[in-house]
C-alpha positions in Angstrom: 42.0 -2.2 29.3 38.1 -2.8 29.2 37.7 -4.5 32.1 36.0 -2.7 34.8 38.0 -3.9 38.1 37.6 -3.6 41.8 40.2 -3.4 44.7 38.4 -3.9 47.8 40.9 -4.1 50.8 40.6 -4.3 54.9 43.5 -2.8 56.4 44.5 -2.2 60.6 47.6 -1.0 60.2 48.1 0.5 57.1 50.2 -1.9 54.5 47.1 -3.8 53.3 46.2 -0.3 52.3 49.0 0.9 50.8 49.1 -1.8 48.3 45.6 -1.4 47.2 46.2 1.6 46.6 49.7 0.6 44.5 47.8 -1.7 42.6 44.8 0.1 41.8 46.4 3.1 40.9 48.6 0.7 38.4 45.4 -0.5 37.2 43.0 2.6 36.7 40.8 0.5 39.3 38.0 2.1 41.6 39.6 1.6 45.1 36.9 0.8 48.2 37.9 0.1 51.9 35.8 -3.5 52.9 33.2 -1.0 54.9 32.3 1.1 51.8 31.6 -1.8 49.8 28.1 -2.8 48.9 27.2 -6.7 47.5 25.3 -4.9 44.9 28.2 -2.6 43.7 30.0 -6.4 42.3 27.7 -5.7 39.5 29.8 -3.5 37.0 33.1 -5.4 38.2 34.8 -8.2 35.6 37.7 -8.5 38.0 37.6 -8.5 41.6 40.8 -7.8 43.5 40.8 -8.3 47.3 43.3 -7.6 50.0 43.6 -8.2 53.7 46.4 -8.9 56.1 46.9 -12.2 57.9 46.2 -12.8 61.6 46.9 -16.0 62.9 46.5 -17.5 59.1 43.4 -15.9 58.8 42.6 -13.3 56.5 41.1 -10.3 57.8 37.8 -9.5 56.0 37.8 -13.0 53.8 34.2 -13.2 54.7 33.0 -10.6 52.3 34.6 -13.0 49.4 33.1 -16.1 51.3 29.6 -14.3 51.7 29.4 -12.9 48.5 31.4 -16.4 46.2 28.4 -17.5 43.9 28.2 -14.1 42.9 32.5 -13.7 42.8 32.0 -16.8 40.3 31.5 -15.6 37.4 34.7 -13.1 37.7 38.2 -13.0 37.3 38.5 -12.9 41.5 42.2 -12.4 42.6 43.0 -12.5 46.7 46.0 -11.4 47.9 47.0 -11.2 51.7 49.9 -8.9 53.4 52.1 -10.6 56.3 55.4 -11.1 57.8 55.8 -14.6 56.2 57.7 -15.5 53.0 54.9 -17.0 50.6 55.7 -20.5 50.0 54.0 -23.2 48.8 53.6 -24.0 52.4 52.2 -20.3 53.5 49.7 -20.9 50.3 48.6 -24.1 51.2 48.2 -22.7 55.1 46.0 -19.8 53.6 43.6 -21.8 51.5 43.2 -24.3 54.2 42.3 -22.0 56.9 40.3 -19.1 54.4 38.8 -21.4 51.9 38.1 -25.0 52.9 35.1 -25.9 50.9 35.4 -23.5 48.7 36.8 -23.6 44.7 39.8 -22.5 45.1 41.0 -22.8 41.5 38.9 -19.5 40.7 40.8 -17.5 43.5 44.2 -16.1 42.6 46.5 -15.9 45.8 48.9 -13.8 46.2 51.0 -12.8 49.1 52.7 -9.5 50.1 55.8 -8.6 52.7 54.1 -6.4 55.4 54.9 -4.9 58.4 55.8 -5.2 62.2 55.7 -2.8 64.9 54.8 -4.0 68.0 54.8 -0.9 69.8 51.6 0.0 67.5 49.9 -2.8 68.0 46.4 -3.3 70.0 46.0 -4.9 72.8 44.7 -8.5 71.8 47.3 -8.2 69.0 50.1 -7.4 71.4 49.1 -10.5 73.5 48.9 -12.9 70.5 52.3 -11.7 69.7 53.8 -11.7 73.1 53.3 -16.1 72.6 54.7 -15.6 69.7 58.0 -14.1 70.6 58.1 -17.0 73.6 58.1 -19.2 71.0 60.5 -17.7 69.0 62.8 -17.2 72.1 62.7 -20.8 72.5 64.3 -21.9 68.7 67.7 -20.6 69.6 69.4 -18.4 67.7 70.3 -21.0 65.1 67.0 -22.4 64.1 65.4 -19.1 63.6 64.7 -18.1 60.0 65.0 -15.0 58.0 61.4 -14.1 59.0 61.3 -15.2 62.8 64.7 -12.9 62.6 62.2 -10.0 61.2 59.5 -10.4 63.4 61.7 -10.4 66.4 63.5 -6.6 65.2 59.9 -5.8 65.7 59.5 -5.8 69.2 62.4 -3.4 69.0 61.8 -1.3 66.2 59.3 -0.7 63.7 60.4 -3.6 60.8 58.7 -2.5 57.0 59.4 -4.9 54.2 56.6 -3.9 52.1 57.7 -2.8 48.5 55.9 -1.8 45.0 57.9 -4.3 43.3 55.5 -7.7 44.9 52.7 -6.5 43.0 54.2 -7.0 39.5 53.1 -10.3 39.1 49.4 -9.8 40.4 49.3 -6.7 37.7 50.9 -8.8 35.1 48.5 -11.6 35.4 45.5 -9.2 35.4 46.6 -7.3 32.2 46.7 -10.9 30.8 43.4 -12.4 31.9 42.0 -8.8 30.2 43.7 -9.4 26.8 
């Protein structure tokens, strides 16, 4: 492939990272955590690939993409976010609205990666943030909850890991195809 690409990921917990470094490594692609990242480095990229997980529908370091979008124009820019939520239509439309408003969207590539839960890990204002959470879980009933709620629940239990190489097939296969 000629195509000089980027991975640029924010990680807390380790996942995001771990799938950076899947897909760079697939790729042949210089790797940078966020912080090691200069504006100026964008330069000698075609593709940019960036990766952060979601808090609250936020993606963690999106504000590199959103600082730096006129000069992200002109490349092939791919996003892809790591969380406990099954991508949806739904989840996708959620991300863009709360990461993107304003922005053109149709040159961003979203993707969206299984992560994982371990609440016993977490930091303090995470911990509180999910403590509301669980409440609200609680409150569903057993019935209501979904596959995921299920998930993030084991999690206040156990450590719950449902990251796996295979969700970064289709992000690979549509980067070897817009470097034809």
């Amino acid at each position: 492939m000629g195509d000089k690409i980027a991975v640029i990921y924010k990680s807390k917990y380790g996942t995001t990272k771990r799938y950076a470094g899947w897909i760079a490594l697939k790729l042949g692609a210089d790797l940078y955590e966020l912080s090691d990242i200069r504006t100026k480095d964008l330069d000698k990229y075609n593709t940019v690939i960036y990766g952060g997980p979601l808090y609250v529908g936020k993606i963690k370091g999106v504000d590199f993409i959103i600082k730096n979008y006129e000069k992200l124009l002109n490349k092939n820019l791919i996003v892809f976010t790591v969380g406990m939520e099954s991508y949806s239509e739904e989840c996708r439309n959620k991300i863009i609205k709360n990461n993107f408003e304003g922005e053109r969207i149709d040159k961003i590539d979203l993707y969206h990666f299984k992560g994982a839960f371990s609440y016993k890990e977490l930091g303090i204002i995470h911990k509180a943030m999910m403590k509301f959470m669980k409440k609200n879980l609680e409150a569903k009933g057993i019935r209501d909850l979904t596959e995921d709620d299920k998930n993030l629940l084991k999690g206040f239990e156990s450590s719950v890991d449902l990251s796996d190489k295979k969700y970064i097939n289709n992000l690979i296969d549509h980067v070897y195809s817009i470097n034809k």
